[in-house]
C-alpha positions as CSV (number, residue, x, y, z in Angstrom):
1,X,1.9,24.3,-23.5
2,X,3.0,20.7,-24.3
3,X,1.4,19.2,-27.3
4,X,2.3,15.8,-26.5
5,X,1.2,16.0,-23.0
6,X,-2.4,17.0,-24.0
7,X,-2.0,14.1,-26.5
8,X,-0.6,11.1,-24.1
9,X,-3.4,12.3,-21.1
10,X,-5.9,11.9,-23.9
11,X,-5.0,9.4,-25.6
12,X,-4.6,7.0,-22.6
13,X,-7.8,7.4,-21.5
14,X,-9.4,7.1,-24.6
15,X,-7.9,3.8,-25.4
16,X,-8.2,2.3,-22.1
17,X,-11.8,3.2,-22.3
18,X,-12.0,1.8,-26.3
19,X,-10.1,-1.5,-25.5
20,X,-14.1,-2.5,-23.8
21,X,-14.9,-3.2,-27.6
22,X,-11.6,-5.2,-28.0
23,X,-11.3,-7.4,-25.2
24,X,-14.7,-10.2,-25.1
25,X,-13.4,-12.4,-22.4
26,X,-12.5,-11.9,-18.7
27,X,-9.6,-9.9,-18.2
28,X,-9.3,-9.5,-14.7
29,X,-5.9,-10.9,-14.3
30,X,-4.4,-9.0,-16.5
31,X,-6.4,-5.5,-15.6
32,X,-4.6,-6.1,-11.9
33,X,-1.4,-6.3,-13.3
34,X,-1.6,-3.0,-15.1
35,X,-3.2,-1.6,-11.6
36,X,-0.4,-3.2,-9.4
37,X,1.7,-1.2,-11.9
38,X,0.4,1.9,-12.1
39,X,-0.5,1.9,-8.2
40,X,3.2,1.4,-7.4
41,X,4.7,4.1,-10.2
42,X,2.1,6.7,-9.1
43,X,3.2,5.3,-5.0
44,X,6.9,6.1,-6.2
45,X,6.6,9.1,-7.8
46,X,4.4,10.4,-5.0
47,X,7.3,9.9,-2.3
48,X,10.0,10.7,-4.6
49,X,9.1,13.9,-6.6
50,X,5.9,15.7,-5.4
51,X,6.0,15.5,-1.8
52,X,9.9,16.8,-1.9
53,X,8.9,19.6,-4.1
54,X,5.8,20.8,-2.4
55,X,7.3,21.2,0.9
56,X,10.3,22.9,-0.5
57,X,8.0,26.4,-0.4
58,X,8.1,26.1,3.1
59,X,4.0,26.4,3.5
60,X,4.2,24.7,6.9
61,X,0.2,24.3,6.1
62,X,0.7,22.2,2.8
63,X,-0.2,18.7,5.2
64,X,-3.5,20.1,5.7
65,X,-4.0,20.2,2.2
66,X,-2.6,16.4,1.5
67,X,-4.8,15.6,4.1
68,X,-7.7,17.3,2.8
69,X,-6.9,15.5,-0.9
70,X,-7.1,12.1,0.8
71,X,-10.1,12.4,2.4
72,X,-11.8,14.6,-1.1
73,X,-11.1,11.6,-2.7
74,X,-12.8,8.9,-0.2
75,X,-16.1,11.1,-0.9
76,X,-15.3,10.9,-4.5
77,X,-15.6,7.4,-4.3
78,X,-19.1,7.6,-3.2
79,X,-20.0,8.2,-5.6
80,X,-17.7,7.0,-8.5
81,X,-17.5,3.4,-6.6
82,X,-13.6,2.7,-6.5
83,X,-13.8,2.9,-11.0
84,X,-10.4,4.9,-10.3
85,X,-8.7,2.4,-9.0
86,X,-9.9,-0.2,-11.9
87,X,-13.2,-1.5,-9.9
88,X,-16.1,-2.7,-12.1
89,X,-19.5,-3.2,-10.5
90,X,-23.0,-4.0,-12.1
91,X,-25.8,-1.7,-11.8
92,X,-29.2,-2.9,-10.7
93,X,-32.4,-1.5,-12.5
94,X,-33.8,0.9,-10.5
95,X,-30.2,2.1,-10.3
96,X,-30.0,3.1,-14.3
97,X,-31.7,6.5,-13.8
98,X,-29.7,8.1,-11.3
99,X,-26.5,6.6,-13.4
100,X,-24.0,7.9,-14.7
101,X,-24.8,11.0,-13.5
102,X,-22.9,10.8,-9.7
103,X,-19.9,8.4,-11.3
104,X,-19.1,10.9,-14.4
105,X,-18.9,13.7,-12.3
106,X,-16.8,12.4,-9.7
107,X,-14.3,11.0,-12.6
108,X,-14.5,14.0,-13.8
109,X,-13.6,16.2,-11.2
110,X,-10.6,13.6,-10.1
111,X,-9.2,14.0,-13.6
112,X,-9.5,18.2,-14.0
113,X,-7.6,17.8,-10.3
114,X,-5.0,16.2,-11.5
115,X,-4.3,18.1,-14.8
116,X,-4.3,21.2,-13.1
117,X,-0.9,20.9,-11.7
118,X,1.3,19.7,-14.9
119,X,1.9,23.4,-16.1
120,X,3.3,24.3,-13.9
121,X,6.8,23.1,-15.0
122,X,8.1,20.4,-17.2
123,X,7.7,16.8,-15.1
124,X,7.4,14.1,-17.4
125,X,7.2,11.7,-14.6
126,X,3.4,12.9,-13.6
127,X,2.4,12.9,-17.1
128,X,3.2,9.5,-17.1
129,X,1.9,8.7,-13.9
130,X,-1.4,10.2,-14.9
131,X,-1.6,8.3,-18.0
132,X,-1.0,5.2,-17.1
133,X,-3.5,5.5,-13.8
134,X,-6.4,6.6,-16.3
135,X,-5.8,3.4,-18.6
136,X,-7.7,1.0,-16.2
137,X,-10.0,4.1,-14.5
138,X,-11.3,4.1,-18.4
139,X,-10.9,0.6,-18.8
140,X,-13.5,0.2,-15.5
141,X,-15.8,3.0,-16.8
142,X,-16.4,2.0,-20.1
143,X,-17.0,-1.8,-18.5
144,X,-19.9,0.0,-16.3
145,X,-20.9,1.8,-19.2
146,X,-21.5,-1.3,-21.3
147,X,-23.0,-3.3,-18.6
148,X,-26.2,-0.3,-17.9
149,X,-27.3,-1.0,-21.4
150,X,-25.9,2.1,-22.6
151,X,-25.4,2.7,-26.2
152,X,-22.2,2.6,-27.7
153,X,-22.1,6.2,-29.2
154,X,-23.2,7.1,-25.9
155,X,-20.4,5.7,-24.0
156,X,-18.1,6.6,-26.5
157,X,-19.4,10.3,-25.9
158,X,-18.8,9.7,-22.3
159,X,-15.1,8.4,-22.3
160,X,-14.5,11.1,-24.7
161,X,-15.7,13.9,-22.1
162,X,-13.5,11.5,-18.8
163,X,-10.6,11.8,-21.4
164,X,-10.8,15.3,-22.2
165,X,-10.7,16.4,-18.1
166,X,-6.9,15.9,-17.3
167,X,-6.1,18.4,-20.5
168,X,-8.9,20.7,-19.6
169,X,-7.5,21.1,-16.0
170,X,-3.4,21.5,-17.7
171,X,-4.9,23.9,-19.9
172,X,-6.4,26.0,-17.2
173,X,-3.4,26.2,-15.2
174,X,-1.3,26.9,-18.1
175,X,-3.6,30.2,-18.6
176,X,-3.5,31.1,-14.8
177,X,0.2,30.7,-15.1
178,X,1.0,32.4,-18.3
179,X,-1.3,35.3,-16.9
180,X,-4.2,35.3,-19.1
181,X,-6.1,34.2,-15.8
182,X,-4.1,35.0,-13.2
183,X,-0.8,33.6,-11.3
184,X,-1.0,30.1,-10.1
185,X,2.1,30.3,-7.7
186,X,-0.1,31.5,-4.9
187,X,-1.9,28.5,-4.5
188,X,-0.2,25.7,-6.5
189,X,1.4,24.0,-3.1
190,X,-2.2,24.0,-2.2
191,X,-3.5,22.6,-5.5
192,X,-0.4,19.8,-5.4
193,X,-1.0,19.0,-1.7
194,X,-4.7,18.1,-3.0
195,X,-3.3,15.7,-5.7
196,X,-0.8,14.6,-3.5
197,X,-3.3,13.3,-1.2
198,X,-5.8,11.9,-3.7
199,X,-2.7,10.3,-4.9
200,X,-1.6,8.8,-1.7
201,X,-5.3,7.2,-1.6
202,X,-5.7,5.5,-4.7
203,X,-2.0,4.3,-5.1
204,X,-2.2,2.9,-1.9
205,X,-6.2,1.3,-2.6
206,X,-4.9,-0.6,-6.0
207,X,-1.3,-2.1,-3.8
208,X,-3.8,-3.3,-1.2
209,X,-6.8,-4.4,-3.0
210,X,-4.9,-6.3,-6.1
211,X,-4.0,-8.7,-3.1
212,X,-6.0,-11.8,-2.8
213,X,-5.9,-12.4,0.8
214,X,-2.6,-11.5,1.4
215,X,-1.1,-14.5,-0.4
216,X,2.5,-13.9,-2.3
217,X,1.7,-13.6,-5.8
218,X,5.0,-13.0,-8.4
219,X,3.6,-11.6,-11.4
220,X,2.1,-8.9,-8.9
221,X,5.7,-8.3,-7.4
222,X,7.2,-8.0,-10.5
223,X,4.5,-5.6,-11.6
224,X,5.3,-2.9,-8.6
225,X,9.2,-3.7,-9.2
226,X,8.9,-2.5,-12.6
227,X,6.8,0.5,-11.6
228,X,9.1,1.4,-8.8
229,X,11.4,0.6,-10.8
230,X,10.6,3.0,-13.9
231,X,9.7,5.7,-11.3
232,X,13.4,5.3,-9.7
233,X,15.1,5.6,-13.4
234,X,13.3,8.6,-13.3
235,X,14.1,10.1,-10.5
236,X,17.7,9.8,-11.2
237,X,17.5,10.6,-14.4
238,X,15.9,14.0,-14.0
């Protein structure tokens, strides 16, 4: 098991979530750029690498499971409010008890989701992607965590746990694959089709929603270039 993939799916979280104590003013600008990025790398590596190589086992069912990722993570986002894809809301009052109870467990399960599937070979590409997704998710969590009055230790304990998810998942799917579990090639197509389609969702949510009514904006085009264009240097690359 990669060391420095545990460390990078970690370590982005953590300091997206850490940079709350950083940054005092308004940086919503800036926080859409990194999401136009990382919306159009994880969009590009989506069409390029992991729908190819799912449907290469010839599971003729696998859309069924893309599908069923898709719409797994619009009920995710009941309940975690869109903090994936970078969206900070304020909590009312009588709101703080039930909190963060329905959004931690929802960023949780998205994150062990999509850990699961990097053992199962080497793909630098959705390590990255991963990453640099959970730099504004934690960004946007820690925000909410800040604004219900929570204290720090306590969101710090809390971004720790969202951090630790994505290498929790990798580590369980490199012990079903090394067979200490059991043998995650009879139902990895299944568990990629589900990332796959959670993928598709929030890729495609931060491309449409970093628009401001539709209006050309160029540091948001050169934002996806250079995402599409990291995820294409990739692709050719490997």
């Amino acid at each position: 098991m990669g060391i420095w993939e545990l460390i990078l799916l970690f370590g982005s979280s953590m300091i997206g979530g850490l940079a709350i104590f950083l940054l005092k003013k308004d940086n919503s600008n800036r926080l859409k750029l990194v999401l136009s990025f990382s919306g159009a790398y994880l969009f590009a590596i989506t069409i390029l690498h992991l729908i190819p190589d799912v449907y290469k086992t010839g599971n003729t069912e696998i859309g069924l499971f893309i599908l069923g990722g898709f719409l797994l993570q619009i009920v995710m986002e009941q309940f975690s409010e869109g903090i994936e894809h970078g969206h900070i809301h304020m909590h009312k009052h009588h709101q703080h008890y039930i909190f963060p109870i329905g959004i931690m467990g929802s960023l949780c399960l998205h994150a062990f989701l999509e850990g699961m599937p990097l053992a199962q070979k080497q793909n630098k590409e959705l390590v990255l992607g991963i990453a640099l997704h959970h730099i504004p998710a934690a960004f946007a969590l820690g925000s909410v965590l800040m604004q219900n009055n929570l204290g720090k230790f306590k969101v710090i304990a809390l971004l720790i746990l969202f951090a630790a998810m994505s290498p929790m998942g990798y580590w369980l799917s490199f012990e079903i694959r090394t067979g200490s579990i059991g043998n995650i090639e009879t139902y990895f197509d299944r568990i990629m089709g589900v990332v796959i389609g959670i993928f598709l969702h929030i890729s495609t949510t931060i491309l449409f929603e970093s628009s401001v009514d539709h209006k050309f904006n160029l540091k948001k085009m050169i934002a996806v270039l250079l995402g599409v264009g990291i995820a294409l240097f990739g692709y050719y690359l490997y």
